[in-house]
N, C-alpha and C positions, 0 to 999 in steps of 0.2 A: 678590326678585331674588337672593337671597344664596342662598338654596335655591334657584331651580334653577341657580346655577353650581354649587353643591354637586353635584346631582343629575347636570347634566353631564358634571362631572369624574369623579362616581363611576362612569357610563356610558362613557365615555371607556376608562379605567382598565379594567372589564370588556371592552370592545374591545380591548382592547393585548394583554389576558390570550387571549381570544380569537385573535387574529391568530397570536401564538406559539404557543399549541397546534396552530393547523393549520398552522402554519410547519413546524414539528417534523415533524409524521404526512406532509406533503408532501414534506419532502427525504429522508423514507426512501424515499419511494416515486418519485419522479424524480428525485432530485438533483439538483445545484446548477445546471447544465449546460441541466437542461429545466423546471426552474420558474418558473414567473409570477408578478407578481403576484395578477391574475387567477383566476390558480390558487388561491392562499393567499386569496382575500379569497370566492372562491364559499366554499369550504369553513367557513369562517368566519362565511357567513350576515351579507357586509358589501357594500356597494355597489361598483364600480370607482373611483369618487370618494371613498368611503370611506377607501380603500386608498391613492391618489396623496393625500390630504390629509396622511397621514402618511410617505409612502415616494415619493423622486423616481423609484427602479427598485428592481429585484431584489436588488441589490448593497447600497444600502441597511436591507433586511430581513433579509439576513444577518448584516448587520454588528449591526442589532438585537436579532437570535436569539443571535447571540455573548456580547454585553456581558452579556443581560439573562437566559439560558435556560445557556447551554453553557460557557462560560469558566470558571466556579468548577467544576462537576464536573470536567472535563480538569483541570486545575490541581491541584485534589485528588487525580487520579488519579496526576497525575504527582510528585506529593508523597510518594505512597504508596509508587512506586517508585520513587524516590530512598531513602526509606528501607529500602526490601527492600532495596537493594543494597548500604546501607550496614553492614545488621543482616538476614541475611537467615537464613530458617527454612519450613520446610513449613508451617507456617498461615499462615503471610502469602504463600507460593504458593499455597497452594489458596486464600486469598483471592483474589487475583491472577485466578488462573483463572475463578472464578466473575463477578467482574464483566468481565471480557473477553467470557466464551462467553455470560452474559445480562445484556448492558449496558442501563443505563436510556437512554430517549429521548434524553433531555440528552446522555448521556457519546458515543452514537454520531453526534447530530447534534457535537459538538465534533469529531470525529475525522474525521467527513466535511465540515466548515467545514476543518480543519486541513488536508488531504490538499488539498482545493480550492483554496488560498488562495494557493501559488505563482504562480495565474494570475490572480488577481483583486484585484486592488490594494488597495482598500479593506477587506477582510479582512485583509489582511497585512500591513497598517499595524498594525491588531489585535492579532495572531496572532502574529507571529512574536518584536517586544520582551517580552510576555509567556513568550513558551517559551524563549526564550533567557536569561533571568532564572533559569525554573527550569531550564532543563537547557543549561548552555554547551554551545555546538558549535567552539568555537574551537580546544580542545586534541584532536588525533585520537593521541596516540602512546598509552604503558603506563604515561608515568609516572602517567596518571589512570585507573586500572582500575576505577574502581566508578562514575565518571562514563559511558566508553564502554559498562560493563554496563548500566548503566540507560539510555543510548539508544537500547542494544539492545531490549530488554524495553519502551519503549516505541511502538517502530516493527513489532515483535511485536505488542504492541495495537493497533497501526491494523491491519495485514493481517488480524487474527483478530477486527475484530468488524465489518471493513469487507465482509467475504467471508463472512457468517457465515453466508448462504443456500446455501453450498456447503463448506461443513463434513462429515465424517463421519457415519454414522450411529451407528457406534459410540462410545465415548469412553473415550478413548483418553490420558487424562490422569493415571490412577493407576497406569500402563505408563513416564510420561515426567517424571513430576515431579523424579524422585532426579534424571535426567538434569540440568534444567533448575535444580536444586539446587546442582549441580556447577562449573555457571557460577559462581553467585556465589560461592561459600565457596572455590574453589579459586586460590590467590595464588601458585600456581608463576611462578618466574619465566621467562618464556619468550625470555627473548636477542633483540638486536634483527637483524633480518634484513633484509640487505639483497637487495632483489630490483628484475629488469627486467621491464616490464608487456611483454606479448606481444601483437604487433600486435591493434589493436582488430579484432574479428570483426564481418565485414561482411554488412549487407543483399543476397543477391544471389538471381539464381536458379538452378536446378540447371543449367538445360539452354542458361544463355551468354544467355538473350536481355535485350540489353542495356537497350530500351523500359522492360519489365517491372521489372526490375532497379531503373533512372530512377526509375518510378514508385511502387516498393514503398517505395526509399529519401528520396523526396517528402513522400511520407504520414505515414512517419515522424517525419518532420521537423516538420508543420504539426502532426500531431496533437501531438507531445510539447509543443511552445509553447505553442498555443493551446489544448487540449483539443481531448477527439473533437467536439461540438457545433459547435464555431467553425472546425474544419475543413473551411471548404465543398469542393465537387469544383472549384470555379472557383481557390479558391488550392492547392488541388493540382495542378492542372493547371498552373498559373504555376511553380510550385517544379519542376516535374518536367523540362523543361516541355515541353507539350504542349496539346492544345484538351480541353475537358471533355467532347465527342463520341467521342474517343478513348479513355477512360476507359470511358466508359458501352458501348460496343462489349466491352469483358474484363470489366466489373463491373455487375448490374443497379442495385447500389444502393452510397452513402457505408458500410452499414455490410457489404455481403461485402468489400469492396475491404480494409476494417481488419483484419476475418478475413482475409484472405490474407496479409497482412501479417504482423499477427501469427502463425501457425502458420508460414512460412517463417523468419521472425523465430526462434522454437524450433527448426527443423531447422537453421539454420547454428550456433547455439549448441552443440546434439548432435551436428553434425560433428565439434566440438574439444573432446568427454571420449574420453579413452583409453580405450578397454571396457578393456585391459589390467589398469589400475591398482586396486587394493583402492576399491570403494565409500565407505572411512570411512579413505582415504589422507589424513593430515593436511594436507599441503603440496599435494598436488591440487586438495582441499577449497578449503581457504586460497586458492589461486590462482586457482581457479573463483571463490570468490565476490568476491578481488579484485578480479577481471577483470570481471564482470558491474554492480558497483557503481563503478566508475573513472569519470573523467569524459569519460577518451578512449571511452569503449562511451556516453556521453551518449546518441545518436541514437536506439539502440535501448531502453537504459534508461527514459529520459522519454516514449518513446509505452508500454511495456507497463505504464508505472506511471500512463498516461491510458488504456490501454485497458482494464484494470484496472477503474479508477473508473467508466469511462462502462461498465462491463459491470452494475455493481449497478442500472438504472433502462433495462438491452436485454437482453430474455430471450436472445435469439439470440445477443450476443455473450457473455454468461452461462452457457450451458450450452457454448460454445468454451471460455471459459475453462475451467471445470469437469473438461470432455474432456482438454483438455492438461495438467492439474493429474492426472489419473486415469493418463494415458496417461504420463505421467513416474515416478510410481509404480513402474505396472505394470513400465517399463523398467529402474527401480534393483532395484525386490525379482527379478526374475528374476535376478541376477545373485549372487542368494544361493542356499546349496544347501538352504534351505527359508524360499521364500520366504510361505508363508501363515504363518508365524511370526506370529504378534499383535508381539512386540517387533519383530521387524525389519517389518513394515506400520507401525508406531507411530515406529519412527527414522524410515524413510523420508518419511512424511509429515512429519515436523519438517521436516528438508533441506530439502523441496522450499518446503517454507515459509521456511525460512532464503536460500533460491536468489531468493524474492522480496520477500522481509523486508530484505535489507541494500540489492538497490538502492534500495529505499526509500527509506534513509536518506541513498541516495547524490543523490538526486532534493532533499529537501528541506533536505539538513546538506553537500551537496559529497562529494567521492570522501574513502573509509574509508581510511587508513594499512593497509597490508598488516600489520604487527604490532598491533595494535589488533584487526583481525579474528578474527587466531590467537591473541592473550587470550579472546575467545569461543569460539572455536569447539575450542582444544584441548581443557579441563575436560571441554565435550559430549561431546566424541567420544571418549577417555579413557571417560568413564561408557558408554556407548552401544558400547565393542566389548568392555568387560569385561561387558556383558549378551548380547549376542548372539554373539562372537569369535569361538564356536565352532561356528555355524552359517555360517559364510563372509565376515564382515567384509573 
């Protein structure tokens, strides 16, 4: 009798082991949004009862993927950069870089549990006493500069290995490291500034129609709450509001309706950059990425930072992102008088990652203090127009 409770338990055990491995290989490949159990327990080579013997839902097995696969790597990670910032040097960036651009299983399921967990309660029961442990979010001004650096640099790590399928082909990181160098070790003091946030830029359409407008602004809404998944067209259509008939008449499906969204979403943003102003104008900068990471720009922030997410596990909304990540490039470097420049394609690409990197932060830590931003983003950009200054910064 005693062997085979042995025996069981040790089979047991072997299934736990099991379950997490296909846990992991699963949420890179649907994410959190569209995985089953189901899912996890075919792959697994386990019964459906199998599965519910140990797990009441979904929500459940993440939270077991957290505790038991992904919580210590993240945490280690975020240890690591806590201490870059505190002592920081090019071998512990180029460490830095290398587990970012090839994260193990673990580090990227943490980061896609973390990025998800805003919306899912039992994770973030988890998740969030843990990271606020290592990395306060409570203090946003200058008097803690190596704090705000490092939540920089770690909200840099969720966009860059959350998006890694849409990464460069070149690499582009012994063009930008002195840059991102720069951050840390630079302790100028930057004066505290006071500024007024400029009306929050809105959802609308080019051509007045007010329906459209309704409904772009709808979506937005449901998606950034609930996620794209849980966004059905029924509570869209309640938010906007209107019948789901209506909807279906402009949109064949939940995900062009998001695409329209989002891409409109981008053109009222690029209505209000100045083409005027210097590319790597400090206080434009500064004000741009205030402005996008605020909590009055909430509506539009929290759906791109779900359309984002639900794009890693929809080819379609995947290769949009992609396109608008390309097509914003393409629109900064033209604005240089030689734009194939490897370093200015290498700034630019930062920016635009920075353009999506701070709402980020603004989504899961609350809107960034306007001087708190300009302790990042000065050092950057300082390093970044004495490389390029002379090609048209």
């Amino acid at each position: 009798m005693v062997d085979s409770l042995k025996s069981r338990s040790a089979r047991a055990r072997l299934n736990d082991e099991a379950i997490r491995d296909a846990g992991l290989d699963q949420l890179d490949k649907k994410g959190t949004d569209l995985l089953s159990l189901s899912d996890v327990g075919h792959a697994a080579g386990l019964t459906h009862g199998a599965m519910y013997a140990r797990y009441e839902n979904i929500q459940e097995l993440f939270v077991d993927l957290w505790i038991h696969r992904c919580s210590q790597p993240l945490l280690d990670f975020v240890d690591f950069v806590n201490e870059m910032a505190e002592h920081p040097s090019l071998e512990k960036l180029d460490e830095w870089w290398k587990l970012i651009s090839e994260p193990s299983r673990e580090l990227f399921g943490g980061f896609y549990l973390m990025a998800s967990s805003r919306r899912i309660e039992e994770l973030d029961e988890e998740i969030r006493p843990l990271l606020q442990d290592r990395l306060p979010i409570q203090s946003r001004d200058t008097q803690f500069p190596r704090q705000a650096k490092a939540h920089f640099f770690v909200f840099y790590s969720l966009w860059m290995v959350l998006s890694n399928s849409i990464q460069p082909e070149e690499n582009y990181w012994p063009l930008v490291r002195q840059w991102f160098l720069r951050i840390l070790e630079d302790d100028t003091p930057i004066g505290e500034h006071e500024i007024e946030l400029m009306t929050p830029i809105p959802i609308s359409v080019d051509d007045g129609d007010e329906f459209r407008t309704n409904l772009y602004r709808g979506t937005a809404a449901v998606v950034g709450k609930t996620g794209y998944t849980s966004a059905t067209i029924s509570r869209i259509a309640r938010r906007t509001p209107c019948t789901p008939s209506a909807i279906y008449k402009l949109f064949p499906s939940k995900e062009d309706l998001a695409i329209a969204v989002h891409l409109e979403s981008l053109r009222s943003v690029a209505m209000r950059v100045d083409t005027t102003i210097p590319v790597f104008d400090l206080d434009s900068v500064t004000m741009w990425a205030y402005e996008t990471a605020a909590d009055e720009n909430a509506l539009r922030r929290d759906f791109e930072f779900e359309f984002a997410i639900a794009s890693m596990a929809n080819e379609k909304m995947l290769r949009t992102l992609e396109g608008s990540i390309h097509l914003a490039e393409d629109w900064l470097c033209d604005r240089f008088d030689n734009p194939q420049q490897p370093e200015v394609r290498a700034a630019v690409r930062v920016l635009v990652y920075i353009g999506a990197v701070l709402p980020s932060m603004g989504v899961y830590c609350g809107s960034r203090s306007y001087n708190e931003l300009r302790l990042i983003l000065q050092p950057w950009m300082k390093a970044v127009v004495e490389s390029i200054g002379e090609v048209g910064a």
